[in-house]
C-alpha positions in Angstrom: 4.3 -33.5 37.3 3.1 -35.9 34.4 2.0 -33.2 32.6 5.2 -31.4 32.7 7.0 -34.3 31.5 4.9 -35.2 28.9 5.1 -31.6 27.7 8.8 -31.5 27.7 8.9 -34.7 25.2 6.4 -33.4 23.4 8.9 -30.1 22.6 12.1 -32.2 22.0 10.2 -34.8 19.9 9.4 -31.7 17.7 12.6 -30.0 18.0 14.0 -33.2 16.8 11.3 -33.4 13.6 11.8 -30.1 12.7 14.8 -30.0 9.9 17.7 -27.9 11.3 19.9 -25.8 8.8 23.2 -24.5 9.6 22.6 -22.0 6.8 20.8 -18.6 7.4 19.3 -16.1 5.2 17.0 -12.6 6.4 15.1 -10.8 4.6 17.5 -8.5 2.6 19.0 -11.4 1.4 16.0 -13.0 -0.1 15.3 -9.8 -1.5 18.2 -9.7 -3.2 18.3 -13.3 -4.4 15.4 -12.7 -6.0 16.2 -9.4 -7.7 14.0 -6.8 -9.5 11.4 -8.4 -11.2 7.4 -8.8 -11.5 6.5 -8.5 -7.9 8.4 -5.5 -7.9 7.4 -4.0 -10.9 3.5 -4.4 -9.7 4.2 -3.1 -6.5 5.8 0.1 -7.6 2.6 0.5 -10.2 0.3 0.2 -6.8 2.8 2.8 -5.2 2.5 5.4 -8.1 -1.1 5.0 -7.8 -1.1 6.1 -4.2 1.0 9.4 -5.3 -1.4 10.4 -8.0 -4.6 9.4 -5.5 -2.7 12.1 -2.8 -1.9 14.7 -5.3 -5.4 15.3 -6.5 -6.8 15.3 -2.7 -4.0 17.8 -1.6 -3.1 19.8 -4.7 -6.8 20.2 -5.5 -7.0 23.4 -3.6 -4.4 25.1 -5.4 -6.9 24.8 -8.4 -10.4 25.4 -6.6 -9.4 28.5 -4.4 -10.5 31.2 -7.3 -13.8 29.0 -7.7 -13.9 28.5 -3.9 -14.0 32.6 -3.5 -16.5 33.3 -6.1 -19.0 31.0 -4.2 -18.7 31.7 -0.6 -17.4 35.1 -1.2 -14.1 33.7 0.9 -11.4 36.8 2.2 -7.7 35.8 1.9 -7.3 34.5 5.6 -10.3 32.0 4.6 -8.9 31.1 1.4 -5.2 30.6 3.1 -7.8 28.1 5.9 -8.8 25.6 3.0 -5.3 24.9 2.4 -4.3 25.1 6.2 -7.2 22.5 7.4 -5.8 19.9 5.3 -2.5 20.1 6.2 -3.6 20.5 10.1 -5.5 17.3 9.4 -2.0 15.5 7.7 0.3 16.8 10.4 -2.1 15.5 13.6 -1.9 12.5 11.8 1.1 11.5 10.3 2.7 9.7 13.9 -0.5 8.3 14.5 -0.2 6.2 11.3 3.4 5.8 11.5 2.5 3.9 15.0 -0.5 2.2 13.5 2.1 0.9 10.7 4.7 0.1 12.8 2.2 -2.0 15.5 -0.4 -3.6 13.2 1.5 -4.0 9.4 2.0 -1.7 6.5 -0.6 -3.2 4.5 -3.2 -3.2 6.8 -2.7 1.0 7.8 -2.7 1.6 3.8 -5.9 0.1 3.4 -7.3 1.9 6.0 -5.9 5.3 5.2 -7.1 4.8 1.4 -10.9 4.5 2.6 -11.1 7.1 4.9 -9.3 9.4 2.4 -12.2 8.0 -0.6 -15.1 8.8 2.2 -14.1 12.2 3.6 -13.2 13.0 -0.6 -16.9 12.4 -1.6 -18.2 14.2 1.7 -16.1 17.3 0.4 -18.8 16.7 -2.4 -21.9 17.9 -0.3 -20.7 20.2 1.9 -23.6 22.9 2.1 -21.2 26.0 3.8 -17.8 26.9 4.1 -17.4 25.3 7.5 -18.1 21.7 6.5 -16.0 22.2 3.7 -13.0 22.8 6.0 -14.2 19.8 8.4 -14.0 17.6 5.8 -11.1 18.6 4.0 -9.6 18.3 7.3 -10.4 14.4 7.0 -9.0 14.4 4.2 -6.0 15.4 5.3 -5.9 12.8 8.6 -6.1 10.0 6.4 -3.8 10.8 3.6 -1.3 11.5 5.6 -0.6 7.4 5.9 -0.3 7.6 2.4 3.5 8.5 2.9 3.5 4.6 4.6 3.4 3.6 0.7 6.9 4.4 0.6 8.1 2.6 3.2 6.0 -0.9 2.8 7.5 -0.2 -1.5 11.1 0.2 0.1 11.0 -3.0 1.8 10.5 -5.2 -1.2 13.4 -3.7 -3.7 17.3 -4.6 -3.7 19.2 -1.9 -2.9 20.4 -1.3 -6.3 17.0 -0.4 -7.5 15.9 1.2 -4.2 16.8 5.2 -4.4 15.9 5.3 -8.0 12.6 3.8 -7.8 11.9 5.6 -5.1 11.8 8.6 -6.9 10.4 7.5 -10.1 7.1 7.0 -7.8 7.3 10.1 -6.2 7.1 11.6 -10.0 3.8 10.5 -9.7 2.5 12.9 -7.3 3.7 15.9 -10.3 1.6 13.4 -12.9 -1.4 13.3 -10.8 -1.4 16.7 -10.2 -0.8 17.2 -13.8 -3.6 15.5 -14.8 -5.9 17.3 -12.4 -5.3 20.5 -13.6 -5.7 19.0 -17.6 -9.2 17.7 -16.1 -10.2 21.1 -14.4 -10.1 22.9 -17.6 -12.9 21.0 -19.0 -14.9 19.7 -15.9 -14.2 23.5 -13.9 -16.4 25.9 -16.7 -19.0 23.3 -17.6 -19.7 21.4 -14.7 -18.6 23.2 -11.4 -16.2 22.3 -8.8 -18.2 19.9 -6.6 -17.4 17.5 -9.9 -13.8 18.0 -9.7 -13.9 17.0 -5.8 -15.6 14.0 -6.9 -13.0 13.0 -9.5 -9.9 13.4 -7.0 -11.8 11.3 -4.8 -11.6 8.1 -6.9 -8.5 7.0 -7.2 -7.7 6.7 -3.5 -10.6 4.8 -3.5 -9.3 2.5 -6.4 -5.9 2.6 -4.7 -7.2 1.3 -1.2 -8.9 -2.1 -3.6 -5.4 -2.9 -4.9 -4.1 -2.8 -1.6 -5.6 -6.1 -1.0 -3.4 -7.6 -3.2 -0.1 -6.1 -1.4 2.0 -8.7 1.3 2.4 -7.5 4.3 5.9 -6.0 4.5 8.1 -9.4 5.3 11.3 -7.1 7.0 7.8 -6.5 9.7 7.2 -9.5 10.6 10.1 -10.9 11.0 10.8 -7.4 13.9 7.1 -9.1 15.2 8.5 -12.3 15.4 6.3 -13.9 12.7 8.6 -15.6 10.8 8.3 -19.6 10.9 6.4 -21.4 14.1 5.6 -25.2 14.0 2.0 -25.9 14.9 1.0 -29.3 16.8 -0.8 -30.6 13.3 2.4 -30.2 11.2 5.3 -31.2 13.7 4.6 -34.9 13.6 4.5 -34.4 10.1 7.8 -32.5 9.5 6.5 -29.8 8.1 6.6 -26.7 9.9 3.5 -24.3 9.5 5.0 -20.9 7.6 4.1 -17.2 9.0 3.8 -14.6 7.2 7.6 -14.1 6.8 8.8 -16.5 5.2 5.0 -17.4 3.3 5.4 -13.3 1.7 8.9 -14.4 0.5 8.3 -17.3 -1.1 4.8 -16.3 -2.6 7.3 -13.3 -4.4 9.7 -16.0 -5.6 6.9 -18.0 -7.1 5.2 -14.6 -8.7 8.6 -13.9 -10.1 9.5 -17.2 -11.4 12.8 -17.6 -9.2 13.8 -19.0 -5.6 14.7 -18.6 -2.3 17.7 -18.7 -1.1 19.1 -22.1 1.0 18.6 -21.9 4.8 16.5 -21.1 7.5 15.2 -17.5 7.4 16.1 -15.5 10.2 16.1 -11.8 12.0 18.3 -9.2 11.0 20.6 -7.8 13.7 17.9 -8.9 15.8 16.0 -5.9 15.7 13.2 -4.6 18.7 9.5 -5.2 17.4 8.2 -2.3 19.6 8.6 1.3 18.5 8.2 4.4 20.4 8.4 8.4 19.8 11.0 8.5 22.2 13.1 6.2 20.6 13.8 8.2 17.8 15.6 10.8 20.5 17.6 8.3 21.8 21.3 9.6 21.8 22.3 7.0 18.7 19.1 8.9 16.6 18.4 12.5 17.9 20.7 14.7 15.8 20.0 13.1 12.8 16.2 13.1 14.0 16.1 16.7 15.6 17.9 18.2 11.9 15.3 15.9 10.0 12.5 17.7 11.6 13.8 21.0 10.7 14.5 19.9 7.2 10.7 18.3 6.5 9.0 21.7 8.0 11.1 23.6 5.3 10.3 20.6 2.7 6.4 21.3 3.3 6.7 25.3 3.5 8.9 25.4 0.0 7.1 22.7 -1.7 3.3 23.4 -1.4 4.2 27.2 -0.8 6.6 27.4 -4.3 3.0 25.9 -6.0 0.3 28.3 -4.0 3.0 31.0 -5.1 3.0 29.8 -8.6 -0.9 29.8 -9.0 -1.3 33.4 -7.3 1.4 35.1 -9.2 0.4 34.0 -12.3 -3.3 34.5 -11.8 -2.8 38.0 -10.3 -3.6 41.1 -12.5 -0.5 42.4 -11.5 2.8 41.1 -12.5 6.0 41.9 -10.3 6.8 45.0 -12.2 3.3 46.5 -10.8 1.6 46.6 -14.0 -1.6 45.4 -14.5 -3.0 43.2 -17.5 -6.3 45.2 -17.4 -4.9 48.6 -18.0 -1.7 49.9 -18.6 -1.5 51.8 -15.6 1.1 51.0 -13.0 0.2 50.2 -9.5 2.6 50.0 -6.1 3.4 46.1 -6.3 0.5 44.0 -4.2 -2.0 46.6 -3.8 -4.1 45.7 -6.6 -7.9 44.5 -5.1 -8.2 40.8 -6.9 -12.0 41.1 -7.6 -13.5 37.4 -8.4 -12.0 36.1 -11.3 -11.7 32.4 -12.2 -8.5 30.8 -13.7 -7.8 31.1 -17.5 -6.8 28.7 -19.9 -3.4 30.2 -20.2 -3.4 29.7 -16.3 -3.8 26.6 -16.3 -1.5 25.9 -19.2 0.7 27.4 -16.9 0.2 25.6 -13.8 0.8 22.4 -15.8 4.3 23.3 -17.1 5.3 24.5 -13.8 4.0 21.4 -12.2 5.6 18.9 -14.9 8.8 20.8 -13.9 9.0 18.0 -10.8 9.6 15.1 -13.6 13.1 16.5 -14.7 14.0 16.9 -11.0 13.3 13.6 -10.2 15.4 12.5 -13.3 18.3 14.1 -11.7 17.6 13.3 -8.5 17.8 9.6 -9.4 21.5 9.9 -10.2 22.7 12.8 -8.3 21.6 10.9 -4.6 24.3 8.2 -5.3 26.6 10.0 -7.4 26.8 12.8 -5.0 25.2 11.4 -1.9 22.3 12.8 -0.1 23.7 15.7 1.7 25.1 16.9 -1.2 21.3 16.7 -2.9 19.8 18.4 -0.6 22.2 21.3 0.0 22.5 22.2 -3.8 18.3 21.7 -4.1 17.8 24.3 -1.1 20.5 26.4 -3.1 18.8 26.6 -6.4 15.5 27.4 -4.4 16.7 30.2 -3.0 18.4 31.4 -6.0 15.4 30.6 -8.1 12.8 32.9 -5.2 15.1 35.9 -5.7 14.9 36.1 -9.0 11.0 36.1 -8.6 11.7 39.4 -6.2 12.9 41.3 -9.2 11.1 42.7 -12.3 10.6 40.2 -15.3 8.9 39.3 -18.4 6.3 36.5 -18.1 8.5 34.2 -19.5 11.3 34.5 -17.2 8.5 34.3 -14.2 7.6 31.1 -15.7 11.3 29.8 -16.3 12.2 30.5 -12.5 9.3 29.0 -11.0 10.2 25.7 -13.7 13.7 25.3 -11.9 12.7 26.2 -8.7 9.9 23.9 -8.5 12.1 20.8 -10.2 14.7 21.6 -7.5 12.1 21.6 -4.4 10.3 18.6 -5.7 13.4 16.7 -5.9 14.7 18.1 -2.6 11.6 17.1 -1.2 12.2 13.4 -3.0 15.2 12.9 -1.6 13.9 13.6 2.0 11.6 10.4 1.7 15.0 8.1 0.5 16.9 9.6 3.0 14.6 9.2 6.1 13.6 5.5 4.9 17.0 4.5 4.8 18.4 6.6 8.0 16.6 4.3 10.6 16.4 0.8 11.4 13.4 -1.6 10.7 12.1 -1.2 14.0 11.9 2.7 13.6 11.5 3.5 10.3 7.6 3.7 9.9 7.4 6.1 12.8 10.6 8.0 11.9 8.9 8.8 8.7 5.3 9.4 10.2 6.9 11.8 12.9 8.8 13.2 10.1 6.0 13.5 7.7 4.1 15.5 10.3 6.9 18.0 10.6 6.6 18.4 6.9 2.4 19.2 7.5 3.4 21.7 9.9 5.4 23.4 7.1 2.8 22.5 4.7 -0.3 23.7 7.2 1.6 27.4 7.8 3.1 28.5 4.1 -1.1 28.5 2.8 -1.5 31.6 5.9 1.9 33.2 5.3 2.0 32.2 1.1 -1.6 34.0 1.1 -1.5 37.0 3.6 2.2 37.9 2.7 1.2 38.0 -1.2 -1.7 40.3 -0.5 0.4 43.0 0.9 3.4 42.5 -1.2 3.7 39.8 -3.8 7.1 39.6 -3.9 7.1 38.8 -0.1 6.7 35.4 -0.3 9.5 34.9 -2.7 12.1 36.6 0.0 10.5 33.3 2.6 11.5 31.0 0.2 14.8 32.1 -0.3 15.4 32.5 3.4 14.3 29.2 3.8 16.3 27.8 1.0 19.3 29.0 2.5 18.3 27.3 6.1 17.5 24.3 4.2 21.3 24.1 2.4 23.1 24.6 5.7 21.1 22.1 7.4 21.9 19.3 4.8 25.8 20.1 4.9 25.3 19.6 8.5 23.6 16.3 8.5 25.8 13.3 10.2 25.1 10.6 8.2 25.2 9.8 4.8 23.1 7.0 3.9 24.5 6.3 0.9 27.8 5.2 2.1 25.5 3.0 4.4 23.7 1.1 1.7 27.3 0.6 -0.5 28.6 -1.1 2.2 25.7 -3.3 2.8 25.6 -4.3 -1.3 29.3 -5.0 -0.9 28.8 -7.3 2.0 26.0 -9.2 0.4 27.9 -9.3 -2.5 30.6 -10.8 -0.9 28.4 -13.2 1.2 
């Protein structure tokens, strides 16, 4: 009973030491006290260099499946598996980091995706047969699949004026990366083989996962864990109460950017749930929006990486769509040439990198279009031009023109694709939004493990099959969007307006 009572004093003595405020401040406020600055600017830098670290892991096979099929003597359902394995690997994985994030922090789920994406890279290396290759790559995919986390623990730091068009200004960097990959292949590809180009597109997830340890923990986490100021039994007395990570992130970002936090006691947010579940995101508040998402990233992951295995398979074939063949004038019945093992050319890969660089422009309008138009809007007209861009590649034209519609539709799907990662960060609460996107992510694999099989075994009946998916999806894509219920742009001007007000 003496114990009780002694405990009870010892509470109120430290209630009573501990300074009360009557003013209040959470973490979207701070943020936006403290504006766009350094921190922010660093962060994004660390974010970009996650992009480019998963765009030469994924979008390396686009480059390596000639060199893949002259070694192992690989048929087009094999090829199509390289692809497939990786994406299997990303779409098994993407809610399992997406929980991982959401239960033991951002930061500590990047770092851990970032080394398991730089080991299974490097064991690519060695692989002695065709079948290790595809186990590994299949790591490979499991772990970069939490690279998509980036986003979200990026999102969390910037003021909502900044947000959407940082958000695709980072995403640009996946089109740079794989950019650069393809620049590098030209050179390392002839002289040095393809186990050397595995080995470069290793490295800078491994470079990305040692900056990591400089990131914060994402402070809008813990303060849904709770964490955000707790007084210990050493500072109490002292009137000092001990900081948690919360309110410790926040002020170490004021100090790094040479400003302040705002008056008050920092506190939660409209008192969001720490705990996250699958289920949750089907609650009858979520699951339209949710269901409609899912559908939307399967067709984001069958356009995207399909539009760029299209892209490398029309313009390496020896035929072009009219039939005719670059190594002798006759004319063939469209798709039945027999591709004997040929390696890409320099004009091929000249090629791939203007197609590819396409994305940049995209994002550029993407930036401006998602809150001058909205994000329905985005997506509807960047399904649109997809499909209008895949019919045109259905009908006879010069090289050029094949080129020129596989620019535009590849800007529109990239920045389609852009807008899906704003749209789904922004669409669910704290609580949610780490496993909304994982979930949603993994939707996007399944697109992304299925277009390699039907991109592959379509185009080697017919080449002008796959173009007639894509506009067929396109069109699914553009109907979905209109249908959408929320617009989350609306949401976030009404937030700026009440803080502004505040």
């Amino acid at each position: 009973m003496d114990q009780m009572k002694k405990s009870d004093k010892e509470d109120i003595e430290r209630e009573a030491l501990v300074p009360q405020s009557t003013t209040t401040f959470t973490v979207t406020d701070a943020i936006e006290f403290s504006g766009f600055r350094k921190f922010q600017y660093v962060s994004c830098a660390i974010c970009g260099l996650s992009w480019i670290a998963s765009s030469t892991l994924i979008m390396l096979l686009a480059i390596l499946g000639p060199s893949l099929k002259c070694e192992w003597q690989l048929s087009t359902v094999e090829q199509a598996l390289c692809t497939t394995f990786v994406f299997a690997g990303w779409m098994v994985a993407s809610p399992v980091w997406g929980r991982i994030c959401d239960i033991y922090g951002r930061r500590k789920g990047l770092i851990a995706t970032a080394a398991a994406g730089f080991i299974f890279g490097i064991f690519t290396v060695f692989s002695p047969s065709f079948y290790v290759f595809l186990a590994c790559r299949f790591g490979v995919g499991f772990a970069v699949a939490g690279q998509a986390q980036s986003i979200t623990h990026t999102s969390e730091f910037l003021p909502s004026a900044n947000r959407a068009k940082w958000m695709i200004i980072l995403k640009s960097f996946f089109a740079i990366g794989t950019a650069i990959l393809t620049g590098l292949a030209i050179f390392i590809l002839p002289n040095f083989g393809w186990r050397w180009l595995v080995a470069y597109a290793a490295f800078p997830m491994g470079f990305f996962g040692i900056c990591c340890w400089w990131l914060p923990e994402s402070a809008r986490f813990d303060v849904a864990q709770g964490k955000i100021v707790e007084v210990s039994s050493e500072s109490c007395y002292e009137n000092k109460p001990k900081l948690f990570p919360a309110r410790a992130t926040l002020e170490r970002i004021a100090r790094f950017n040479g400003s302040s936090l705002p008056d008050g006691e920092l506190v939660a947010e409209n008192q969001e749930s720490s705990s996250s579940n699958m289920v949750d995101l089907l609650k009858p508040s979520h699951r339209r929006t949710t269901i409609q998402l899912w559908f939307m990233w399967t067709l984001f992951g069958l356009l995207y990486y399909g539009v760029a295995i299209y892209t490398t398979l029309l313009l390496h074939s020896p035929a072009d769509q009219c039939g005719v063949v670059d190594d002798h004038s006759s004319r063939v019945k469209r798709g039945a040439v027999v591709e004997p093992c040929r390696h890409l050319t320099s004009e091929n890969y000249i090629d791939i990198i203007v197609t590819t660089m396409s994305e940049v422009p995209g994002y550029i309008l993407t930036m401006y279009a998602v809150d001058i138009i909205g994000r329905r809007a985005t997506f509807a007209i960047g399904f649109a031009i997809v499909s209008a861009c895949s019919a045109a590649l259905t009908i006879c034209l010069p090289r050029f023109l094949t080129v020129t519609a596989l620019f535009v539709c590849r800007s529109a799907i990239g920045a389609v694709f852009q807008a899906g990662y704003i749209y789904t960060s922004e669409v669910y609460p704290t609580s949610l939004r780490a496993q909304g996107l994982g979930v949603a992510s993994g939707f996007g694999r399944f697109g992304s493990m299925i277009t390699p099989l039907i991109t592959r075994i379509l185009f080697a009946h017919n080449l002008v099959f796959p173009a007639i998916v894509y506009v067929i999806g396109g069109i699914v894509g553009a109907v979905l969007s209109i249908l959408l219920p929320i617009e989350t742009r609306t949401n976030r001007v009404s937030k700026a307006v009440k803080t502004s007000q505040s």
